[in-house]
N, C-alpha and C positions, 0 to 999 in steps of 0.2 A: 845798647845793641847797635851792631853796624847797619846802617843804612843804604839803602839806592841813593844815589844823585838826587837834586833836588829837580832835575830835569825829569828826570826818569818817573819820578814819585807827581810831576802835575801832568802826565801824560791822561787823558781819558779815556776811557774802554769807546766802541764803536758803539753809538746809539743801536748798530743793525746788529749786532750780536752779542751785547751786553744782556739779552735775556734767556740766550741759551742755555747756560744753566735749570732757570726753571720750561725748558724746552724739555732738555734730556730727564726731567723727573717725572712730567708728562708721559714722555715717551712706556716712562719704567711702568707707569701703570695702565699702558695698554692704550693712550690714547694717540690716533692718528691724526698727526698736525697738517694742515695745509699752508705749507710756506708760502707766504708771499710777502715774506721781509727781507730775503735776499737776491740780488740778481744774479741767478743761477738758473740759467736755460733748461727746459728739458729736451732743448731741439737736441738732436741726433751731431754728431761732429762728422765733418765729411769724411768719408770713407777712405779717401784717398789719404787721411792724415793717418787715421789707423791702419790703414794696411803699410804703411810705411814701417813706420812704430812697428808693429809685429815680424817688418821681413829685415832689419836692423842684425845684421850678421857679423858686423867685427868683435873679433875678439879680446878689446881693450875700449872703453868707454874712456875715451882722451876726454882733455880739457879741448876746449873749442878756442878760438881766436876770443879775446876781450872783447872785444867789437862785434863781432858777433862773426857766424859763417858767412863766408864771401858768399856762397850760393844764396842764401836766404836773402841777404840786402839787396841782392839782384833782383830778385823772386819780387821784394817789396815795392822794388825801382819800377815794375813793370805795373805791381798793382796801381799806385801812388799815378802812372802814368794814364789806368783806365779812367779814374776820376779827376783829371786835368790840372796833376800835378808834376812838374818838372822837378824829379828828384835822382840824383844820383847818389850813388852808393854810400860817396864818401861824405853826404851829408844825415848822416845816420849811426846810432850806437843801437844794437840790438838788449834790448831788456827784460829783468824781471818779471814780465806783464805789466800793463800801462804805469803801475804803481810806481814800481823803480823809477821810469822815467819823470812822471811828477815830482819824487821824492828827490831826484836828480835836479830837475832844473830850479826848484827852491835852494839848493846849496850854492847852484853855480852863478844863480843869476841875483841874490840878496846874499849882503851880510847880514850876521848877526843885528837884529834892533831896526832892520827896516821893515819896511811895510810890503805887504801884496794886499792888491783887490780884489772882492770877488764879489759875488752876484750871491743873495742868501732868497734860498734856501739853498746851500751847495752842500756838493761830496764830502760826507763826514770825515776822510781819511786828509782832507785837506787842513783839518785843524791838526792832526798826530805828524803831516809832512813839514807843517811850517813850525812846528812845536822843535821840535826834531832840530831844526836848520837855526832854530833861536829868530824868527821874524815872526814878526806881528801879522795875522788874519785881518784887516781890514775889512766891513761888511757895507754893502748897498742893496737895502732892501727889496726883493720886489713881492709882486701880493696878488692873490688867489683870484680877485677883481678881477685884474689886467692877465689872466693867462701866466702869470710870471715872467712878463716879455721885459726885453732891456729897460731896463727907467732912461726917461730924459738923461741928455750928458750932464747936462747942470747937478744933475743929484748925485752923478760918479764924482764931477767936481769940485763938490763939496766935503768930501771924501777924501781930496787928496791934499796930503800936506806935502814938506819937502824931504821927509824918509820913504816915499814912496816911492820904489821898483818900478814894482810889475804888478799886473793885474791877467788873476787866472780866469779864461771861460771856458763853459763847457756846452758846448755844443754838435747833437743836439743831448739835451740838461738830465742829469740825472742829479737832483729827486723829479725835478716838476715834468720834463717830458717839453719844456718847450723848446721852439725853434726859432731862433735869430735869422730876420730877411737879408738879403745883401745888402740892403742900401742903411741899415741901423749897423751892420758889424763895418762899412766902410767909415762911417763916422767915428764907431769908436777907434778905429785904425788911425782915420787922421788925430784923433785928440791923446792917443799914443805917443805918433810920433814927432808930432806937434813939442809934448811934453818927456820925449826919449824917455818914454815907460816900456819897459819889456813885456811883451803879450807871451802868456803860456795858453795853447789854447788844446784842450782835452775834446778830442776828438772820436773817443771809443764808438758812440753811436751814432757813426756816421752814415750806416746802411740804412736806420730806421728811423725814413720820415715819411709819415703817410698825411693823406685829403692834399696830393699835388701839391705840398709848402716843398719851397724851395732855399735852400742855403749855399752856401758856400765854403768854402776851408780859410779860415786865418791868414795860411801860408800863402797863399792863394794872388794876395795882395802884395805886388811886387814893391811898394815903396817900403812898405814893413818887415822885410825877407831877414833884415839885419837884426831886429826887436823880438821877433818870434821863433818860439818854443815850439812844436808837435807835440805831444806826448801821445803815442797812439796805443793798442790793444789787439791781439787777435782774438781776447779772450771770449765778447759776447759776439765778434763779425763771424764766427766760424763756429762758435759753441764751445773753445776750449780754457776755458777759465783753470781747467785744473793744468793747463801744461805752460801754463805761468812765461808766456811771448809776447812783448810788447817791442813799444821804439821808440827812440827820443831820435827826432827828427828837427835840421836846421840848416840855414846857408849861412849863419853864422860860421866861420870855423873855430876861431877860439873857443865857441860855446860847444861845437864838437869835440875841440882834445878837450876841452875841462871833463866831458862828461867819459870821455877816451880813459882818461885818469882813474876816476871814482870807477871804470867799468876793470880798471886790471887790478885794482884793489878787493875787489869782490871774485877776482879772475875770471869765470866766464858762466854765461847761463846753459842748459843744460841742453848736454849734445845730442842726445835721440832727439829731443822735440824738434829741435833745429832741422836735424837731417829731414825729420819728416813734414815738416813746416815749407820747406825750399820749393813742395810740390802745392802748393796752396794757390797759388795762381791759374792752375790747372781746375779749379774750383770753378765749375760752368755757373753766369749770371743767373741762370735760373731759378736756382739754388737760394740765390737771395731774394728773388722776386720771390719766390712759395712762402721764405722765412717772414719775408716783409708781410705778407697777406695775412699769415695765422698770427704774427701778432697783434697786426690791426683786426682782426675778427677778435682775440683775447680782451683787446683794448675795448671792444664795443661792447661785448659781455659784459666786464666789468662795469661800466658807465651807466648799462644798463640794469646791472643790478642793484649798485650803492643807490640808483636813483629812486628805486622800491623801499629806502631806508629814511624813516622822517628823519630831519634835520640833516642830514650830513649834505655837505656842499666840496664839491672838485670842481678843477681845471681840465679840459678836454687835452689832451696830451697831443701835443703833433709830431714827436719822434719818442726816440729810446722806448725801451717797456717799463714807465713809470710815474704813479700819479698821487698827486699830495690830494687827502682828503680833509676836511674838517668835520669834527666829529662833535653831535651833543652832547659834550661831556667836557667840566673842567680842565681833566688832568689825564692826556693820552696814555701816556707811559702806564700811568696805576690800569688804565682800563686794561691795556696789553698784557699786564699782571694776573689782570684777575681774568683772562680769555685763555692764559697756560695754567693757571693753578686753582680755579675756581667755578670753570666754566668748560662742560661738552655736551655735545649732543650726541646720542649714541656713540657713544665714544670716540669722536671727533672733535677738532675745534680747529684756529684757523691761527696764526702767528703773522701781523705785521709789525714795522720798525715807527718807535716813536719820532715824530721827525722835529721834536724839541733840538734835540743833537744835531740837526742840518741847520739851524740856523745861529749865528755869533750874537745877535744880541739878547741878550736877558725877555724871557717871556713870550716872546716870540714863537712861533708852533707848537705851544703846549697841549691843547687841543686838536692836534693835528696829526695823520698817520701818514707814512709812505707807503704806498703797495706795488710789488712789482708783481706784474703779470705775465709771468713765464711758468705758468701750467698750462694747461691743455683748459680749453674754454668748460669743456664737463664739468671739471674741478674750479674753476675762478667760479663756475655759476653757483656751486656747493659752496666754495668760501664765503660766498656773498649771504647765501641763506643763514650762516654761521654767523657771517658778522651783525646782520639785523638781529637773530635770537640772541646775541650775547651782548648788544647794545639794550634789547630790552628790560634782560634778567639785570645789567648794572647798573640802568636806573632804578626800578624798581628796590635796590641794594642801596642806593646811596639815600630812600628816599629816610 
């Protein structure tokens, strides 16, 4: 029988939706799941975005510019400038949602057979981008101890051989929610450039950092302008995940036309969202002050209810809506199994992601969950009651 590639064929499913499947069987018999295995907002999207969307009156849905709409890079060039970054238009390809851009600067910035770094527990889709590009995931652990803060440099460079790139960060981190201070990402800036390693730095949850931590952007760091990657998202800063808007941002220019290239190869991203994206600036601060608050009150529910759950132990998250927990239980994944196919309470149960899958070395998170907290605090305090009954009934099960 003819086969996929043998690329194609070691691709792995996404730990965070690899159990949908027995989600949607759930579903069929009635029971109502409470997500918190994916980050998928239920904030509201500005208005201003959909009323655009709905008053979209030409007659012909054209292809857009490769690059993306001149109005929107402008749009970005102004946001890029509230948060004290000097960016012009032309140091920008407009994207698939922050994905493409990731998936972009793995092609442009490694061959085949090198390496990138990253920081584990990291973004599952980082292993399908580097898989993809043919470069090795390099990993440097960090641990539920230490908040998942940067490790020593000494431990990134031990890590590094001489196939090493680039090394991807995300901040601030989605799985673990932490937050890199200025004066630890200026370090790793210098040991960068020091060793002309290319910084990709994933920047989607930039808006959400709460208890007054402070960060900074990558870019930010003028000695580094030439080394570094953006990959940004409008998809959790505005609520619009479904309208698939991101940016691969750089003052590199050749790392611009490369990605110029790969972006008229795909020809362009989609023209209503654009058009209605251009007016996103127009998106009053407040906006994010209210979203920044209900997350941080979702974050404190939470915290506050896994803490009513014996054994389980978390990291207090100081950005993004997202936090690794550890569970009593050998084997996360099978618990996650038996919480969609074996386990509800009045016909509810709760769904989070195994975070075995966020981490590159063997063993490592098996006992451990991701939970993202983008319900409404009523529902995270329900989830939580869900997860103590259903941690009980699967001991009990295993005894």
């Amino acid at each position: 029988m003819t086969q996929a590639s043998l690329r194609a064929q070691k691709l792995d499913f996404s730990p965070i939706r690899k159990l949908v499947p027995l989600a949607l069987k759930a579903k069929s018999r009635g029971i109502k799941i409470y997500h918190l295995n994916i980050g998928q907002p239920d904030i509201e999207s500005p208005k201003i975005f959909l009323d655009k969307v709905r008053s979209f009156k030409k007659k012909v849905v054209a292809y857009e510019q490769s690059g993306g709409n001149q109005a929107l890079r402008q749009s970005l060039c102004r946001y890029y400038q509230k948060v004290g970054l000097r960016i012009n238009d032309n140091d920008m390809v407009v994207t698939h949602g922050g994905s493409e851009a990731l998936w972009m600067a793995f092609f442009i910035l490694l061959n085949p057979g090198e390496e990138c770094l990253t920081l584990e527990p990291f973004y599952t889709n980082y292993t399908a981008f580097s898989q993809t590009a043919g470069v090795k995931l390099k990993t440097v652990p960090t641990y539920l101890k230490d908040d998942f803060q940067l490790p020593p440099l000494k431990e990134i460079e031990k890590a590094v051989s001489r196939k090493t790139k680039a090394v991807i960060i995300t901040n601030p981190s989605n799985p673990t929610g932490a937050v890199y201070p200025k004066e630890m990402l200026k370090e790793l800036v210098d040991f960068c450039v020091k060793r002309k390693i290319f910084i990709i730095t994933d920047e989607t949850y930039r808006e959400f950092i709460y208890d007054n931590q402070e960060t900074v952007s990558l870019l930010s760091f003028k000695k580094a302008e030439q080394i570094t990657v953006l990959a940004d998202s409008l998809s959790k800063r505005y609520s619009l995940c479904g309208a698939r808007l991101g940016v691969l941002v750089s003052k590199n220019k050749q790392i611009v036309e490369a990605a110029l290239k790969i972006a008229q190869a795909r020809l362009a991203v989609a023209t209503i969202e654009q058009e209605a994206a251009v007016h996103l600036h127009r998106v009053p601060q407040g906006y994010f002050s209210q979203v920044k608050k209900e997350y941080q009150t979702r974050r404190d529910v939470l915290m506050k209810g896994l803490s009513k759950i014996p054994g389980v132990k978390f990291n207090q998250p100081q950005g993004a809506f997202y936090l690794i927990a550890e569970l009593p239980v050998k084997n996360a994944e099978d618990f996650c199994k038996f919480m969609l196919r074996d386990f509800n309470y009045q016909d509810e149960t709760v769904m989070v992601a195994p975070a075995e899958g966020f981490y590159g070395t063997p063993g490592l998170g098996r006992n451990q969950v991701r939970i993202a907290y983008v319900l409404n605090s009523r529902n995270v305090k329900k989830a939580c009651g869900l997860l103590k009954m259903g941690l009980e009934r699967y001991s009990l099960r295993q005894k």
